[in-house]
Structures are given as structure tokens and as C-alpha cells.
N, C-alpha and C positions, 0 to 999 in steps of 0.2 A: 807669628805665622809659620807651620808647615812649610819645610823647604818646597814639596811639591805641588802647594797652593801660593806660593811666590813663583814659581816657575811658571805655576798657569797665567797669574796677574803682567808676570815680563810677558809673555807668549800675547798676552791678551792686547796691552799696550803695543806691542811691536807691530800685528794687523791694524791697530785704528789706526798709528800713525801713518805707515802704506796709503791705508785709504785716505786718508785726509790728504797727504801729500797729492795724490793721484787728482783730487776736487780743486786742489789750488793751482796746480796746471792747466787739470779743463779749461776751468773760469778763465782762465787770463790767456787761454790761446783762439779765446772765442771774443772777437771785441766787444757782440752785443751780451757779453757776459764780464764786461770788466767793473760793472757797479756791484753786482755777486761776487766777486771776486773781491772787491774791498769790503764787505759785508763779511766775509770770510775772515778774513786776515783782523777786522776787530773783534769778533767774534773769539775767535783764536789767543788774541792780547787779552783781552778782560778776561776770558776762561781762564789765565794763568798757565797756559802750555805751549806760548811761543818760542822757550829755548830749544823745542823739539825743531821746529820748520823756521829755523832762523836764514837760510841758505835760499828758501821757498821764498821765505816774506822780502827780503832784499829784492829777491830777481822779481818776485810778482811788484811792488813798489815801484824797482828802477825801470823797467818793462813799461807799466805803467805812466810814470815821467818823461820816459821816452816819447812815449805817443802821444800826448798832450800838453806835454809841458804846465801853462799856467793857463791852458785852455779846456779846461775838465766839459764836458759837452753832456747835459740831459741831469737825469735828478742826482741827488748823493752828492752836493756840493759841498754842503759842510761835512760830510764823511769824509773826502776827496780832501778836503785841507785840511780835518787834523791828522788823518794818516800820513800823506805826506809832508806835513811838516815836523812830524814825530821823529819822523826818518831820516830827517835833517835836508828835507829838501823847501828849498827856499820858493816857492810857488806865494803868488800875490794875494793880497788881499784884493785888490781891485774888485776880482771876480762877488765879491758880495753886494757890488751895485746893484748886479740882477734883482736882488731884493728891496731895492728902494723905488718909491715913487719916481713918477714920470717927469718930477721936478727936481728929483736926484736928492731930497731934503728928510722924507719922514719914511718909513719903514711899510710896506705892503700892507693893507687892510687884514686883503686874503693868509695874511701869515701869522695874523694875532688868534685864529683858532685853530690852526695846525701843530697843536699840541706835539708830536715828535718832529715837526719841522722846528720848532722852536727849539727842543733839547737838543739839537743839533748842532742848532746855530749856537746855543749856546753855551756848549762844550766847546764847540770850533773858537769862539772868542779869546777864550784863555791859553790859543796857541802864539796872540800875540805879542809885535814887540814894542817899543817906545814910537812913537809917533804915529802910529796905524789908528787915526781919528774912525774909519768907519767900523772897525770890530770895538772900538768904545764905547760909539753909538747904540752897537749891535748888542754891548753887553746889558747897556742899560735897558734896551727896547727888550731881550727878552726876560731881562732877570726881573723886571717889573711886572711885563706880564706874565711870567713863571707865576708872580706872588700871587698876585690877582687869580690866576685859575686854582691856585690849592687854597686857597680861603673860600671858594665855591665851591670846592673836594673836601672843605674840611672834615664834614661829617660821614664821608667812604672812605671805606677800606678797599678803595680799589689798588691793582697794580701801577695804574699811571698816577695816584696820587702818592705812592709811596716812592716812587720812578723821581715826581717831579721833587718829592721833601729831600730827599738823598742827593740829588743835583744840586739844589741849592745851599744844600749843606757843606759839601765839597765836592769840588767839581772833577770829573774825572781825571784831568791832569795832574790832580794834587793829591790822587790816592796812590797808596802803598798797594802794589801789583798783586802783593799776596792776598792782602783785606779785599781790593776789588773780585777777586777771585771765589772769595768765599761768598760776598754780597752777592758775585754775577750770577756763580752757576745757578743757585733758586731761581731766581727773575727768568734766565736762559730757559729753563724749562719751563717756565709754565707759557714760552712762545709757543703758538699752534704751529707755527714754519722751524722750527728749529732740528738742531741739527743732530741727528742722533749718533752719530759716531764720535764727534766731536765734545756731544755732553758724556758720553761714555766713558772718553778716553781723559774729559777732565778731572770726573770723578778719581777715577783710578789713580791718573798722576797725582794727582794732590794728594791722597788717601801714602800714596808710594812718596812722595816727599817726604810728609810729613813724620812718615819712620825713620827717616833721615834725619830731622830736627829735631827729634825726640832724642836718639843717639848724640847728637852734637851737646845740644843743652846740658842731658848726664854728665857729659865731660865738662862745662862748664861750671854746674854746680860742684862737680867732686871737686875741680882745681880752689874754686872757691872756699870750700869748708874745709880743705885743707888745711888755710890760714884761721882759718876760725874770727872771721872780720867782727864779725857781730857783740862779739866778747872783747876781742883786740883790742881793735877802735870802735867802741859804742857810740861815739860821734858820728862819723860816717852813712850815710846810706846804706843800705843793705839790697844795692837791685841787680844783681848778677845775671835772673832772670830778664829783667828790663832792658839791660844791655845785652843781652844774646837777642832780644825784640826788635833791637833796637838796627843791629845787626842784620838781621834777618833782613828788615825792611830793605838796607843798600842793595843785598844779593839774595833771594833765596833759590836760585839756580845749584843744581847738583853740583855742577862742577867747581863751586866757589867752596865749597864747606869747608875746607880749611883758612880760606880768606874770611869767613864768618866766626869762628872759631878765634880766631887770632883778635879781629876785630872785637869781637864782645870784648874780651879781656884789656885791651886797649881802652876800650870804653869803661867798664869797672873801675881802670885805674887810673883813668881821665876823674872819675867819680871819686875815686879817692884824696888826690891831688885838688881837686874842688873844694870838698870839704873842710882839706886840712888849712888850705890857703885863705879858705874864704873866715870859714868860722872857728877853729881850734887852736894852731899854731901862732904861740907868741911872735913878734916881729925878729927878735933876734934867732929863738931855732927856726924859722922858716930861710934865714939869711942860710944856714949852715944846709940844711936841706937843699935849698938851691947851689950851692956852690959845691957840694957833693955829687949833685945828676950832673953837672955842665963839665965836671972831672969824669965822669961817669964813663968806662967800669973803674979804674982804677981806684976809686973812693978804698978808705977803708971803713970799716962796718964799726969802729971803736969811735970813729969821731963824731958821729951821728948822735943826734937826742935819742935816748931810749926809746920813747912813743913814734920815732920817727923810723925805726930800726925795719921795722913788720913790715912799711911801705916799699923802703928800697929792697928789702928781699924780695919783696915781689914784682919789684919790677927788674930785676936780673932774672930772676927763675922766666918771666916771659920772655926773656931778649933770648935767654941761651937758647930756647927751648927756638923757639921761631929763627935763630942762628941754624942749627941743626937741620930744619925742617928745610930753611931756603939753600944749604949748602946739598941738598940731594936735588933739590932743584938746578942746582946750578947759577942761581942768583945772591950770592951770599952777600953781593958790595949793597941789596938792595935794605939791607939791613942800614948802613951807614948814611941811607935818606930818611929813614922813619925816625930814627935816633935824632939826624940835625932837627928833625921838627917838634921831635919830642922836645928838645933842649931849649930850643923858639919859646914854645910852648909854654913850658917850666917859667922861662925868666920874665915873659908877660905878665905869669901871675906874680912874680915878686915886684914887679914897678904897681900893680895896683897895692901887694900890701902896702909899699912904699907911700902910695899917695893916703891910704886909712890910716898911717901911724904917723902920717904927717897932716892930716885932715887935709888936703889938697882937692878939690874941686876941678878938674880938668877940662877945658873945652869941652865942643863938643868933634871938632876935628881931632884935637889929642887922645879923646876917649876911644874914638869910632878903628882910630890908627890902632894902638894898643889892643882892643877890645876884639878884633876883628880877629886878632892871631888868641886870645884870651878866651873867648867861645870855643876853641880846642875842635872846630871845624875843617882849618887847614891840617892839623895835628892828624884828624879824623882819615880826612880824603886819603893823604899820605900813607896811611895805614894800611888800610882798603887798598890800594893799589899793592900792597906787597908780597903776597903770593896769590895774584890771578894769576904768575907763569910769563906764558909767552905771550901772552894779551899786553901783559907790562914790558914798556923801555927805559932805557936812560933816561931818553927822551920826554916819556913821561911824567919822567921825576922833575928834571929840567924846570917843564911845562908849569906843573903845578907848584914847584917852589918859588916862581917869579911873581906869585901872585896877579894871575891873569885875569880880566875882567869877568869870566864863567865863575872862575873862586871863590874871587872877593864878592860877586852876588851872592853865591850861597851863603858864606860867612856873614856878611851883612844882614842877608834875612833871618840867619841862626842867633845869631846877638840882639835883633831887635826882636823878635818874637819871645826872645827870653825875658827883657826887659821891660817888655808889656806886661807877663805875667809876672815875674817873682822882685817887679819893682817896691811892692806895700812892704812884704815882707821881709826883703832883704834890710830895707830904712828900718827898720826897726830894731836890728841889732848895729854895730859898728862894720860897716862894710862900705867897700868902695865905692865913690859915687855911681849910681845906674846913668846910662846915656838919657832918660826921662829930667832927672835931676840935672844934669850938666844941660839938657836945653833949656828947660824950667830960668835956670839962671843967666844962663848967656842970654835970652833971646824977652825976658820977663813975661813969659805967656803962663797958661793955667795948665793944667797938667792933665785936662782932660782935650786940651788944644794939641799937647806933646801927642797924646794916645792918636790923636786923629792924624795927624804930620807920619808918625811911625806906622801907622797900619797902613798908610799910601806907600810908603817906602819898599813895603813887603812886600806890597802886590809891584810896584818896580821893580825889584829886584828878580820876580819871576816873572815878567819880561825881559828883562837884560841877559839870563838866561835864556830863556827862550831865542833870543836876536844869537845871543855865542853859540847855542847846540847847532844855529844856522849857518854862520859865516866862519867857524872856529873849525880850519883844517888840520891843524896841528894832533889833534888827538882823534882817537877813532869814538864811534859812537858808543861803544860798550865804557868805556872811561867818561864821555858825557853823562850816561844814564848813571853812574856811580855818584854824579854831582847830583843830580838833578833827584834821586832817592835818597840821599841823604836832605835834601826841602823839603819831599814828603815825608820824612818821617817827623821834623820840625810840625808841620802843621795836622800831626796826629799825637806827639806828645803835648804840645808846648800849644796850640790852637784855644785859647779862652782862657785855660788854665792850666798850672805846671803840675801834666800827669804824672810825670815822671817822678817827684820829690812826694805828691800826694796821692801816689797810687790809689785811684778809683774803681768802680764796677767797670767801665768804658775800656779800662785799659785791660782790666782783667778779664774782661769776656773776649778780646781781641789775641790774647797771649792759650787763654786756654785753644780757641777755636784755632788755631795758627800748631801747635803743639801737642795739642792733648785728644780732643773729638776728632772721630774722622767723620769723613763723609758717608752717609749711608748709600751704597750703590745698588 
């Protein structure tokens, strides 16, 4: 782009945002404008241009909470409870009795053909946390009759049946911000009420991101081919692009791009260290490998197996490089927290080689213990925190290496989702028991009994989440959402089957639309 047709797009971006700003004041200084006012504000999330009115959406929310607390008054209920509790605001479920019969038992007549009152309530469901029996109830009442009206839609192509296949496919809380973005804005237009400054200025930001992620990627690919992995280690994966995706998902906020940058590569070599541990490296050089990173820098590069030599160069070239980058920051000690997890990390994998060259069969407690640091989750988060800046503390680091109950949920659901999918094919070469097989055997059930026990687990686990994004003061919200998109990206690679290792059309049309197309405006 013409430096003085980028000048016009900044020019152009900087009036909507103005205006839009100026529409999220009205609304919320007017009360009988505070349901528009939350109409606004998701409007805004699903478009993908919340980092702009992050300041707006707080004060419009806490404003909001202010005045009614868990007493939301008139329609826009279920809007009222998943914005607010997105926010981290702990507002009750209670309020969905309104919905229930006069016997307080079965679910409103009048609400089995109010088709977006339904996709409301149930999207608001999946805000819940462990014990909340009526957004249970709620999910089943509407995910049931979700089914029922698109199997009477089967045969249009209307907006509301392609509305309701996409909800029930995954539900708005489980999508990746950027994908919901690119699904919303078509849907957002073709509303008759919609909002024209707001579809304008989405178009454009995204269009202006995405020159951004296109820039970062090249550098990801060049540091990649660098090494020439493909050639190198022909064992290995080869998804450099998949991990900058993958990336993208935790943060695609301008101001993170070097925290995405950093991460992909992290992840490449989380991908690397997978490979070599899982399927290539004999028992005894994976012993010398490991005992080389836990020395680590100090190793010397002679002691190392040959085939092992490419790896640890590349994981020095990224410490120095991310040393460098965090020392102009001014956070250079935050390096000596991604290293201890890196190191966690590392020695995980070598108790599972230890248990495949000893054929050991591990509980299902001992598996899930190990396995949890071994899914290279905690590893992950750690990462991602390390130059967001002044967003990160100590404290944060603290936080997250105590393995706090928000963690270990994501970890948990990171491990089992994987388990689900790449359990057939992992058993079939010599690899570590999967947690499917360690319950198989503790518990003597079938293993289509395990699939069903594990896919409850999951949907736990994003609840339990849910409950810490709510009661968990310790960390500020921008470090929740870093947990909480790292599960979405889990149930966009790893969701039926492992996209990530069998790169499909699904993923590839996601990676190009995200990087490649822009939006036509």
C-alpha cells in the first residue's frame, strides 16, 4: 500500500473510532439505553476491534454493574449475563428462573419458538461454573431445541439456519476472537439495524491487522528456513506456519506482536522436542539431550548427539535473541521464568520416555500429574506472558508457576483433548501410555466408556475456568484471557481430530483467511 493511501486508512480508522467511542457514552448515559449499550459492546467483541475501546467497555460494563448489580431489569438477559460475566463480573444465575414455569420445573412454552431468544440463552449457558444446575438445564432445553428447529431448516439457506449450525457447532465462548471476526462481520451486515461505522471501521482494522500478521509470519518463516528443519530433521513436523496460528489465536492484538513472534517459535520448538521425544530419539540420547537443556546455557555443543546438535542451536538462538529483546525492555530476569518451565518441561518428557523404555503403564493419577506439565501448556502460558511488558509481573510469574486451579484447567483440557484425538495413532507405534489406556486399565471399562468420562472432563475444565476468570484476583483480566485462548485454540486444532499433525482444508482455509485475504471493503 501507497504510503498516502495508508495515511488515508489511519485517518479513516482514527474518525470511526471517535464515533463509535462518542455511541458507547450516549448509550450508557442514557438508562433507557443501557440494553443498546450492551448490544454495542458485543457487537464490538465479535467484530474483533475491542482493543480499540478497551477503556469505553470496562467503564460501560462496571457502570453497568454498578446499577443493577445481579438485578438486570427488562429484556437482554442472557446478553446482560454473558457480557458481564466475560468481564469477570460474578452476577447470578438465579436470574434465569424468569424463564422457567410457574412450577419453577420445565422451561417456558413461549420460549421454544423464539429462536434468538434461544441462541442467547444458549450462548449465556456456557458462561457457567460447576454446580449452576439451572444453566444445565438451560443447555439441554436449548441445545435440544436448537436441533429440532435446524432439522426443520434443513433444507434453507436461510441466515438463521446457518446462525443456529455455527452455534451448535461451537459456541461463541469457545471461538478464537480472530475467526469469530471474520465469521461475524458477513452475518453483521447483512442485519437491516446494523451498525455502519462500526462495520466500517471493522473491515479496515482487520484488513490493517492483518498487514501486520503477514509481516510477523515472514519473519517466522525466514527464522525457520534458516535451519532448514525439513532436510535436518525429516522426522519432525514441519508447521512453523501452524505455530504462528496457533499464536495468533492467544493474542492477535497489535501491541502483543512481539509476544506472538516469540511464542510461535516457542511453539515450533515445543513441536520439535515432541517429535524428537515422542518418536525418534533413542532412550539413551534423549538422556544426554535432557541433561544438556537442565545445564542449559552452559552445555557444550561437542557432548550432544549429532542429530541432537540442530535442536539445541536452536533453542539458544531463540533465548539470546528474546534476552536481547527483554533487556531493552527492561525485564531481562523474565527470561529465567520461561527457561525454569522450559526445563519442567523438558524433564516431563523424559519420565514418559522413561516409562516407554521401561513399558510402565502409569495410573491414572500419576499420568494426569506428569502429563499436565508434559502437554507443554504451562510451558506455553509462561511464554506468552514474557514480553506483554508492563501488563506482566513477578507476580505473575509467581501466579502461574504454582500451578493455580485456572492453569491446571487449561492444562487438563489441553492433555485430554489431545488424547481423545491422537490416542489410535499414537498405540500404534511404541509410545507412552495415553491417559485413555491408563483408565482402560485401572478402572477395566471400554474405551468408548474412557472417550465419554474424558469429553465431560473437558466441558469441566471450561467451567472451572470459568468459576477462576470469576473469583481469581490475583491476576488481572488481560492474563485470564491469555489462559482462556489458549482452550480456544485447543478446541480449533485438536476438536474431533488432530488438525494440527494432519493439516486439513479446515485449518488451511482458517490460516489463509487470517493472513492472506483481506476483507473486501
Amino acid at each position: 500500500m501507497k504510503h498516502e493511501d495508508q495515511d488515508r486508512v489511519d485517518k479513516a480508522i482514527d474518525d470511526l473510532i471517535k464515533e463509535v467511542r462518542k455511541e458507547i457514552l450516549e448509550t450508557l448515559n442514557n438508562p433507557t439505553e443501557h440494553l443498546n449499550c450492551l448490544k454495542l459492546v458485543d457487537a464490538i467483541q465479535r467484530l474483533g476491534i475491542a482493543y480499540y475501546f478497551e477503556v469505553e467497555i470496562n467503564q460501560a460494563l462496571q457502570h453497568i454493574y454498578d446499577s443493577y448489580g445481579d438485578n438486570w431489569i427488562g429484556a437482554g438477559t442472557s446478553l446482560w449475563f454473558r457480557l458481564m460475566r466475560k468481564q469477570g463480573f460474578f452476577v447470578s444465575s438465579d436470574i434465569f428462573n424468569i424463564y422457567k414455569d410457574d412450577k419453577g420445573e420445565a422451561f417456558n412454552e413461549c420460549l421454544k419458538n423464539d429462536i434468538q431468544g434461544l441462541l442467547e440463552l444458549y450462548e449465556a449457558t456456557y458462561m457457567s461454573i460447576p454446580g449452576e444446575v439451572i444453566l444445565d438445564d438451560a443447555l439441554d432445553f436449548t441445545r435440544n431445541r436448537l436441533y429440532e428447529i435446524a432439522k426443520d431448516l434443513l433444507c434453507s439457506n436461510s441466515t438463521v439456519s446457518t446462525e443456529i449450525y455455527e452455534a451448535l457447532k461451537q459456541p461463541l465462548h469457545k471461538r478464537l476472537p480472530r475467526l469469530e471476526a471474520l465469521r461475524y462481520i458477513p452475518f453483521y451486515q447483512k442485519q437491516t439495524c446494523h451498525n455502519d461505522s462500526l462495520l466500517k471501521l471493522s473491515k479496515l482494522a482487520f484488513n490493517a491487522l492483518q498487514s501486520l500478521h503477514k509481516k510477523e509470519l515472514s519473519e517466522i518463516t525466514r527464522w525457520w528456513k534458516v535451519f532448514d528443519v525439513p532436510n535436518n530433521l525429516p522426522y519432525a513436523r514441519n508447521r512453523s506456519v501452524e505455530c504462528y496460528f496457533w499464536a495468533l489465536g492467544v493474542y492477535y492484538e497489535p501491541k502483543y506482536s512481539q509476544s506472538r513472534m516469540f511464542l510461535a517459535r516457542v511453539l515450533a520448538m515445543e513441536t520439535l522436542f515432541d517429535d524428537t521425544y515422542d518418536a525418534y530419539g533413542t532412550y539413551e540420547e534423549l538422556l544426554v539431550l535432557t541433561e544438556a537443556i537442565q545445564m542449559w546455557p552452559s552445555t557444550c555443543l561437542d557432548e550432544l548427539p549429532e542429530n541432537m546438535k540442530l535442536i539445541y542451536r536452536m533453542l539458544m538462538n531463540l533465548y539470546e535473541e528474546m534476552e536481547e529483546i527483554l533487556a531493552k525492555m527492561g525485564k531481562s530476569h523474565h527470561l529465567n521464568h520461561v527457561q525454569d518451565a522450559m526445563q519442567e518441561h523438558i524433564r516431563s518428557y523424559m519420565t514418559e520416555a522413561k516409562w516407554t523404555h521401561e513399558g510402565y503403564i502409569p495410573t491414572v493419577e500419576e499420568h494426569m500429574e506428569l502429563t499436565y506439565i508434559s502437554s507443554g501448556y504451562k510451558y506455553t502460558l509462561v511464554a506468552s506472558f514474557a514480553t506483554m511488558g508492563d501488563a506482566i509481573t513477578d507476580n505473575t510469574f509467581k501466579w502461574v508457576l504454582t500451578n493455580p486451579p485456572l492453569v491446571k484447567a487449561c492444562c487438563v483440557l489441553c492433555r485430554i483433548m489431545d488424547d481423545i484425538v491422537t490416542h489410535k495413532e499414537e498405540q500404534e507405534r511404541n509410545h507412552v501410555a495415553s491417559g485413555i489406556e491408563c483408565y482402560m486399565k485401572q478402572f477395566d471399562v471400554t474405551e468408548q466408556h474412557v472417550y465419554g468420562v474424558f469429553n465431560e472432563r473437558v466441558e469441566y475444565a471450561w467451567k472451572e475456568m470459568n468459576k477462576e476468570s470469576l473469583i481469581c484476583k490475583d491476576v488481572k483480566m488481560h492474563v485470564v484471557m491469555r489462559v482462556i485462548n489458549l482452550a480456544r485454540a485447543m478446541d480449533v486444532l485438536y476438536k474431533n481430530k488432530d488438525h494440527f499433525t494432519h493439516v486439513g482444508e479446515e485449518l488451511i482455509s482458517h490460516i489463509k483467511s487470517l493472513v492472506v485475504d483481506a476483507i473486501i471493503t
